[in-house]
C-alpha positions in Angstrom: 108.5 101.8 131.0 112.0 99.9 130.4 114.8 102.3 130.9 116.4 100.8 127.4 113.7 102.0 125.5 114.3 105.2 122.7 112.9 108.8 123.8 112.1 109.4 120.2 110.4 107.6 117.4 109.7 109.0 114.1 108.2 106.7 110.9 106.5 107.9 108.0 103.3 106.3 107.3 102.9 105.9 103.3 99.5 105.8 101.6 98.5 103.3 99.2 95.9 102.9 95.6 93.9 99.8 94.9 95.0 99.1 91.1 92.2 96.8 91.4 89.1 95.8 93.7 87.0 92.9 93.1 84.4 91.7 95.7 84.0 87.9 95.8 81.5 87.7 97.9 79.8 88.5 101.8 81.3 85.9 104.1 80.0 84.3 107.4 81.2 86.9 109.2 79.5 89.9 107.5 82.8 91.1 106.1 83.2 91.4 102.3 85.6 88.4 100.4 88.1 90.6 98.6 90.3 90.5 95.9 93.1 93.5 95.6 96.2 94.6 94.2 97.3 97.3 96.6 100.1 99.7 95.4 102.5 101.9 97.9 102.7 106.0 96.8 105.1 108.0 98.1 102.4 110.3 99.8 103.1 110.2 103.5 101.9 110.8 107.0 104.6 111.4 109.7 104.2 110.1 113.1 106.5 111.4 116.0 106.3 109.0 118.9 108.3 110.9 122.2 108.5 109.6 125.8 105.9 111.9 127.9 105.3 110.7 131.4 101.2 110.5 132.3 98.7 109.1 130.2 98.9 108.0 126.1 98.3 111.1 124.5 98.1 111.9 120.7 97.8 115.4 118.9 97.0 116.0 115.4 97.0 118.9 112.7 94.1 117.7 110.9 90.8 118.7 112.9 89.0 115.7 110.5 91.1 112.8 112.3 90.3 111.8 115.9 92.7 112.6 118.8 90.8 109.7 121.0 90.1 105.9 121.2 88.6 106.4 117.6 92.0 106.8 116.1 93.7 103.5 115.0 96.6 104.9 116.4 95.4 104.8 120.1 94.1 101.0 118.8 97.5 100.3 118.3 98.7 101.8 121.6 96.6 99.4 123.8 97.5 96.3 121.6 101.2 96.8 122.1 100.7 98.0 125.8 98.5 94.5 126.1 101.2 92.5 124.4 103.9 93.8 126.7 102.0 92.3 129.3 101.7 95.6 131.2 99.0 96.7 133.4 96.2 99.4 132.9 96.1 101.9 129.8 99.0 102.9 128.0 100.6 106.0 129.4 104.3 107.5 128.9 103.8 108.2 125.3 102.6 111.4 123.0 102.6 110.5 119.5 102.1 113.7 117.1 100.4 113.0 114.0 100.8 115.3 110.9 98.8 114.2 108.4 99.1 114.8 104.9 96.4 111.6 103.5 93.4 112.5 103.5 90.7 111.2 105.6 87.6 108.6 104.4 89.0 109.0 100.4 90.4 105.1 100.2 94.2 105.4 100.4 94.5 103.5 103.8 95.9 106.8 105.8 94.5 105.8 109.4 95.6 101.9 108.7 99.1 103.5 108.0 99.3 105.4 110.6 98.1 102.0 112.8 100.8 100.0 111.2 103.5 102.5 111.6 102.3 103.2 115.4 102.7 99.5 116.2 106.7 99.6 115.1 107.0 103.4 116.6 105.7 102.3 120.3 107.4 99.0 120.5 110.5 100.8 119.7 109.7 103.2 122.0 108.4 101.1 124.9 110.9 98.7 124.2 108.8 95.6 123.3 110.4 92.5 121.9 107.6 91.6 119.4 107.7 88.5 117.3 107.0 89.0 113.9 103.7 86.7 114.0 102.5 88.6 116.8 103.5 92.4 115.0 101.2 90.8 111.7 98.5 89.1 114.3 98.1 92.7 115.7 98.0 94.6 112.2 95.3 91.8 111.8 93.2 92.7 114.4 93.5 96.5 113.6 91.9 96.6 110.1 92.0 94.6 107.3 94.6 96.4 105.3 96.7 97.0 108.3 99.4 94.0 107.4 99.6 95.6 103.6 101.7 98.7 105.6 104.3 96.5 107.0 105.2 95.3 103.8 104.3 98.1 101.4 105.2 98.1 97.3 103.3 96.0 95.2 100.9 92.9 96.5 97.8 90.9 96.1 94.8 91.0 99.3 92.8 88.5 99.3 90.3 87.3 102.0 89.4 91.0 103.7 92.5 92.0 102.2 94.3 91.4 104.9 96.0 87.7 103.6 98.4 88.9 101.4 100.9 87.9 98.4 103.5 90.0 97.3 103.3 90.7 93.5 106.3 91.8 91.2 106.6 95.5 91.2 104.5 97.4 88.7 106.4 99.2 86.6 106.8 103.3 88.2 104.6 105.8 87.4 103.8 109.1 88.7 100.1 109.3 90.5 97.8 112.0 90.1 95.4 111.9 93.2 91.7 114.1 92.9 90.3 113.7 96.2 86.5 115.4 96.2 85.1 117.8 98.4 83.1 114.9 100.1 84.5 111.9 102.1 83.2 108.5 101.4 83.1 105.5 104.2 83.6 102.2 104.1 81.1 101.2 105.1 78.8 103.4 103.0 80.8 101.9 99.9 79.9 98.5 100.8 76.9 98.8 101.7 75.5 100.7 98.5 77.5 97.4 96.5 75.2 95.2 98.9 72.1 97.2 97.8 73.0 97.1 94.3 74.1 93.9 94.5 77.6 94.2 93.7 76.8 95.6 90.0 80.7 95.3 88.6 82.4 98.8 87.6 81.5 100.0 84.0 83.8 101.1 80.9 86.6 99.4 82.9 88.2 98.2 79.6 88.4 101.5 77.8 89.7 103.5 80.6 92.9 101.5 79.8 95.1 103.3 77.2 97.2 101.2 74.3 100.2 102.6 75.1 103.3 100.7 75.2 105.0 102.0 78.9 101.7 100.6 80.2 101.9 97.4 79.1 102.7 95.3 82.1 100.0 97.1 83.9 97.2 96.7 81.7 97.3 92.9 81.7 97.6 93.2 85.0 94.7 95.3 85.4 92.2 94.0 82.8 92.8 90.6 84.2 91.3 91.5 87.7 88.9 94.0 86.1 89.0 97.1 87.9 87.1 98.5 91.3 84.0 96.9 91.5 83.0 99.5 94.4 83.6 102.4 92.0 80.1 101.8 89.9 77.7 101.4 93.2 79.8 104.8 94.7 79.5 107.1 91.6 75.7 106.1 91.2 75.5 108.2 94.2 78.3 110.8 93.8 78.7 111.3 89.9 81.9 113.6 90.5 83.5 110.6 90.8 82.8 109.0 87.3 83.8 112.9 85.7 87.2 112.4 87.3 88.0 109.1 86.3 87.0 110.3 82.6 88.6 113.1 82.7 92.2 111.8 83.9 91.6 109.4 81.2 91.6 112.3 78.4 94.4 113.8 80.1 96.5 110.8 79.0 96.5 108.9 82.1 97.8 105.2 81.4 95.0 104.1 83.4 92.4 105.6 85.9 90.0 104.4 88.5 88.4 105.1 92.4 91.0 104.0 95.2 89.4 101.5 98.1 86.0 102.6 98.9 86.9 106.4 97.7 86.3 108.9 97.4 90.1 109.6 95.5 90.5 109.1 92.4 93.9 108.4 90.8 95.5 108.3 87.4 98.8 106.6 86.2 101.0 108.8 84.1 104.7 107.5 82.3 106.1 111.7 82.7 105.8 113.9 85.1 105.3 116.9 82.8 101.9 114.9 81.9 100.9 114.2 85.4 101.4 117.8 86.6 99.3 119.5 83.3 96.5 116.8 84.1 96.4 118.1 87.9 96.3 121.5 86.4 93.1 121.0 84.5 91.2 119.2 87.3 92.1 121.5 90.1 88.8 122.9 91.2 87.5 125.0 94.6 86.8 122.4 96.9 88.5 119.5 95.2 92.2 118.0 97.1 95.0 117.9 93.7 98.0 115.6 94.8 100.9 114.9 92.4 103.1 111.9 94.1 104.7 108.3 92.7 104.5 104.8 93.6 107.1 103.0 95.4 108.6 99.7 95.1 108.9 97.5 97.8 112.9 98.0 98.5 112.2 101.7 98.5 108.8 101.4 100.7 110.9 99.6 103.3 114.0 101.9 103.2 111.7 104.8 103.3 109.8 103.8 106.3 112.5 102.3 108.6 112.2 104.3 111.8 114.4 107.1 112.7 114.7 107.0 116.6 116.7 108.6 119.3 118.2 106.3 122.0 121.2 105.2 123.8 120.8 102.2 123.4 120.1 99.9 120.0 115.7 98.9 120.1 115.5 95.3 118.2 112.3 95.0 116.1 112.3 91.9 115.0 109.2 92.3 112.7 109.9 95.3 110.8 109.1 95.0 107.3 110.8 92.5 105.5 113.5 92.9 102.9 115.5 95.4 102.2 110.1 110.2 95.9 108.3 111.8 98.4 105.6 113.3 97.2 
């Protein structure tokens, strides 16, 4: 490992919602043609990257994420170990992982933590990355992968992982319901594929006429909603009684995240969000009460905090530039 590398790397990994989801298509390559507005919240993983001589090693508070080479974490390990042109696994490094975004419930928590693990480990194994190679890498990870170095407000298209940056949507705070059940991706997408790809129901009504909203709802009706949501609650019907019931609670507008199984609902005042949470809080069920970021405050937020002698350029840090 260089000597000029830090001894300490700490990022926080932020979550994101899919305001919408539309599903062009199956393409070539068996992967789904997407179409996605993807929306930072201020719910956050933390990821504490420390030089440890012997083997890559990664520890985690949450017994539901992998500690191994399932975790996108250790992906992004051997990708930046392979781009530094060093030989053999990657070793010299513990990264500790405490998780606070729930696992398989659509708000990209293991993607996160693969984006901000790439950044972390070249900073701490003091690897020069170009920014083309940093996105190439995020590419090869997953398909929302690249969304995390950017963060805020932006449009997917392609698997989600070509992406445009949108104007901010106006704030809001985010009420998250995440069931007692996990749902896959793969699940998800498969289920659309057996039902082939029936589009989300009642997606027009679940938006309110309410004034604050505005600039959302166009936004919103115009790419009509999470077509993943219908083909996922025809199997797990909790999932269509949350999205209703945030809607009565006055959210501005309500809908599955990703492939699920969160729900989330927009809300213009706090007071609202937290009485919503209140009524939906149930044995079993995950209540989260965060906000969404813009993208100046995604970036500022997860620039890395590192210990070092010696200054670690990253040249493909997110361009540009409350917790929940």
């Amino acid at each position: 490992m260089a000597a000029s590398g830090a001894r300490l790397v700490r990022v926080s990994a932020f979550a994101k919602i899919n305001l919408t989801l539309r599903v062009v298509g199956v393409r070539p390559d068996g992967y789904h043609e997407l179409r996605t507005t993807f929306q930072s919240i201020a719910l956050h993983d933390t990821l504490t990257c420390r030089v440890r001589p012997g083997g890559f090693r990664i520890e985690c508070d949450d017994p539901a994420c992998p500690a191994g080479e399932a975790n996108l974490v250790w992906q992004a390990a051997e990708r930046v170990w392979a781009a530094a042109k060093r030989r053999g696994t990657p070793r010299d490094a513990q990264v500790r992982l405490t998780k606070r975004i729930p696992v398989q419930a659509g708000l990209g928590g293991g993607s996160s933590d693969a984006a901000a693990a790439v950044r972390a480990l070249a900073a701490l194994w003091a690897v020069d990355l170009s920014a083309r190679r940093g996105r190439e890498i995020a590419a090869a990870l997953g398909a929302d992968v690249p969304f995390f170095l950017e963060g805020g407000t932006a449009l997917g298209v392609g698997r989600g992982d070509v992406l445009r940056p949108l104007a901010d949507v106006p704030p809001a705070w985010v009420v998250l319901v995440v069931p007692a059940f996990g749902v896959s991706t793969r699940e998800a997408f498969g289920w659309w594929d057996t039902d082939s790809g029936a589009p989300g129901r009642d997606i027009q009504r679940r938006l309110r006429p309410r004034q604050h909203a505005s600039a959302l709802a166009r936004r919103v009706r115009e790419e009509a909603g999470n077509d993943l949501e219908a083909p996922v609650a025809a199997r797990r019907p909790e999932i269509s009684r949350l999205v209703h019931g945030l809607r009565r609670r006055g959210a501005s507008y309500a809908a599955m995240s990703g492939s699920g199984s969160a729900v989330f609902g927009l809300f213009d005042r706090r007071g609202d969000a937290a009485a919503a949470a209140e009524a939906l809080a149930r044995r079993g069920r995950r209540v989260i009460v965060t906000r969404s970021i813009d993208r100046a405050k995604y970036q500022r937020l997860a620039r890395l905090a590192r210990s070092s002698a010696h200054r670690i350029h990253l040249p493909f840090a997110p361009r540009g530039s409350s917790h929940s």
